[in-house]
N, C-alpha and C positions, 0 to 999 in steps of 0.2 A: 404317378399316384402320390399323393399326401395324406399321410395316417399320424392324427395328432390325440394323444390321450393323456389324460389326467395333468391337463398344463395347468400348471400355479405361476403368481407372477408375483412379488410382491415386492415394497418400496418401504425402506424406514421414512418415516417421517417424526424428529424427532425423538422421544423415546416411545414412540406407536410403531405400528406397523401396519402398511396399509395394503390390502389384499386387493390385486385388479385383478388377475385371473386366476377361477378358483375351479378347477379341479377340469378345466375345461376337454372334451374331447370333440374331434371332427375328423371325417374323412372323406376324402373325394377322389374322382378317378379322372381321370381326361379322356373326350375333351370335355370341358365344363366350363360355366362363366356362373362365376356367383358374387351374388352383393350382399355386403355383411353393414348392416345401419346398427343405430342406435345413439345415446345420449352422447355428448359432450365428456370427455372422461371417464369414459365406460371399457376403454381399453383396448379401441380397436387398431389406433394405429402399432399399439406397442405390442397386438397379436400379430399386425403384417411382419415388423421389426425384425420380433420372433425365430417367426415364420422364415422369413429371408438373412438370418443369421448375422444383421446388424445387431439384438440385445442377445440376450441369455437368461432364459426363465429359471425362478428358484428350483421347480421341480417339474416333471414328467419329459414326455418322449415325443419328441418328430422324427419324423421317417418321409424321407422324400424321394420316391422310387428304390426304396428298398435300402437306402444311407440311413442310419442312425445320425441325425444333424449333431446332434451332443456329442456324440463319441468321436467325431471326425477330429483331427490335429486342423488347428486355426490355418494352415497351409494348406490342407485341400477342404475346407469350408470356403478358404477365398476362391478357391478354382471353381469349384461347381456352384458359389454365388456369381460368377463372373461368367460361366458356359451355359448354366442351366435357368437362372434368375432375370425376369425384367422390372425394374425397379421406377413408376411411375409417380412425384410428387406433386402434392398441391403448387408449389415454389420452383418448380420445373429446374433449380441446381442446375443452370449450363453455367459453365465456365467464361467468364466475360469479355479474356481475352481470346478465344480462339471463335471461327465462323461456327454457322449450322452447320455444315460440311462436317471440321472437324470435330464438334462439339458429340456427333453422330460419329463417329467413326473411332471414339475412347474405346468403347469396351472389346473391340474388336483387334487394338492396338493392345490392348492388354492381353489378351489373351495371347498376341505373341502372333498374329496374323500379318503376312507380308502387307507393307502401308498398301499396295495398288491394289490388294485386295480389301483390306477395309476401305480403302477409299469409295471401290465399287459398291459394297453392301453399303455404304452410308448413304449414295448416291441413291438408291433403287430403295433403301429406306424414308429418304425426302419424295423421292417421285411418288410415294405409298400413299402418303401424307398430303399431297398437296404441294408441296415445296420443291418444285424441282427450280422456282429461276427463284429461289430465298437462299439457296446452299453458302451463296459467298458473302452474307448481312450476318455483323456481330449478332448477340441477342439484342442490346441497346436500339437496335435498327427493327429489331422486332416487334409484335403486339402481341400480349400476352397470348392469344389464341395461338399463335404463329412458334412461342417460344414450347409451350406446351406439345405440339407438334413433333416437332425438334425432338423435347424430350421421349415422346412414344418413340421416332424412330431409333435412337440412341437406345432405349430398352429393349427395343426388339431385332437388333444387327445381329446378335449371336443367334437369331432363331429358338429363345429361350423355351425350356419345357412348362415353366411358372412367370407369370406376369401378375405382380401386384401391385397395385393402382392404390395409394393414399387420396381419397378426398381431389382426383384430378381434373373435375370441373371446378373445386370447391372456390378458385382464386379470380373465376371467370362469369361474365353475364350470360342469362339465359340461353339467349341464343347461341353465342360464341361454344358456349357448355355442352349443347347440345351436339352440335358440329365435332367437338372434338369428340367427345363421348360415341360416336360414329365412327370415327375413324379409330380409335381402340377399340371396339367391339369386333371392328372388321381385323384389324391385326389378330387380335385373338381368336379368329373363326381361322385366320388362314395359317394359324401358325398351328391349332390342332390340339393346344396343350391346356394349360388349367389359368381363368383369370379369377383372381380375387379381386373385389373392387370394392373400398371403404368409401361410403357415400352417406350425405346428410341429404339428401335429393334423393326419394324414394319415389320417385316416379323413374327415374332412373333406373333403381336398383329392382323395379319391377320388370325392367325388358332383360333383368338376366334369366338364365335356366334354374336359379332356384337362390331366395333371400332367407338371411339370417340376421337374427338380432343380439346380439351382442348384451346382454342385461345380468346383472347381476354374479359377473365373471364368466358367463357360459353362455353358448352355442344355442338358440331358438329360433325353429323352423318358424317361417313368418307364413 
């Protein structure tokens, strides 16, 4: 469950101040799949951010199955961003020197899992995706559809309870877009838990279970 109330966000600029999220609240229960649009600037990836315990909002409360995100010590914020969290980017962020394979098999390494065991959940992560004979190509050897791929399986190894998705067709052609945006829809049906998905593709964000728009610092049912 994610219970988000009266989030403020806000950025000096110069001697301004500039207000992205204002007074925002939201809740959701899993399992759930929601798409959050809106304008360019309007805030939404620096609510995924947030949300996932990369920034830290000027003011209000997240609660993520019952954690106060705020109040946690930055040592178990990294733990349950790394057991609980899948973190899906426009820029798909794989590491240049290592395969798909291992590129998938990070967060799983991290959390201190024997390698033969991440190696398998990274393995049956590509098989998920489509990539079972891609596991041993750099990204370089990749196509952006293929790297993106990559990236869902490496977000979804630990069987996260939250998968949030920045803009993850946003770097890809229609088609291609489409294809992936498929296979993270099905990850997150089989994983059971909550997908936020930030999308400028509203045809998209129509095949979730429920859209929001992002306007004016706050949460509107679309």
């Amino acid at each position: 469950m994610l219970v988000i109330h009266d989030l403020h966000k806000n950025y000096p600029e110069g001697d301004q101040t500039v207000s992205v999220l204002k007074g925002l609240s939201f809740e959701v229960r899993s399992p759930a799949r929601i798409g959050i649009v809106g304008t360019s600037g309007a805030g939404k990836s620096t609510l995924l951010h947030i949300i996932g315990g990369l920034d830290q909002p000027t003011s209000g409360k997240i609660m993520l199955d019952g954690e106060d995100w705020q109040a946690l010590p930055e040592n178990r914020r990294c733990r349950l961003r790394n057991l609980q969290i899948g973190f899906i980017f426009q820029f798909y962020h794989l590491l240049p020197e290592l395969t798909a394979l291992e590129n998938a098999m990070l967060p799983a390494l991290i959390a201190g899992l024997p390698p033969a065991e991440a190696k398998q959940r990274a393995a049956n992560g590509l098989k998920q995706v489509g990539l079972v004979s891609r596991e041993n190509h750099m990204p370089s050897q990749l196509s952006g559809g293929e790297q993106q791929r990559v990236a869902i399986a490496r977000a979804c190894v630990m069987r996260p309870k939250f998968l949030l998705a920045d803009e993850p067709t946003g770097n890809l052609d229609e088609t291609t877009g489409k294809e992936v945006f498929q296979v993270l829809d099905q990850a997150a049906k089989e994983s059971g838990g909550v997908l936020l998905m930030v999308t400028h593709n509203r045809e998209l964000a129509k095949k979730m279970d429920a859209v929001f728009e992002l306007k004016d610092g706050k949460l509107h049912a679309v």
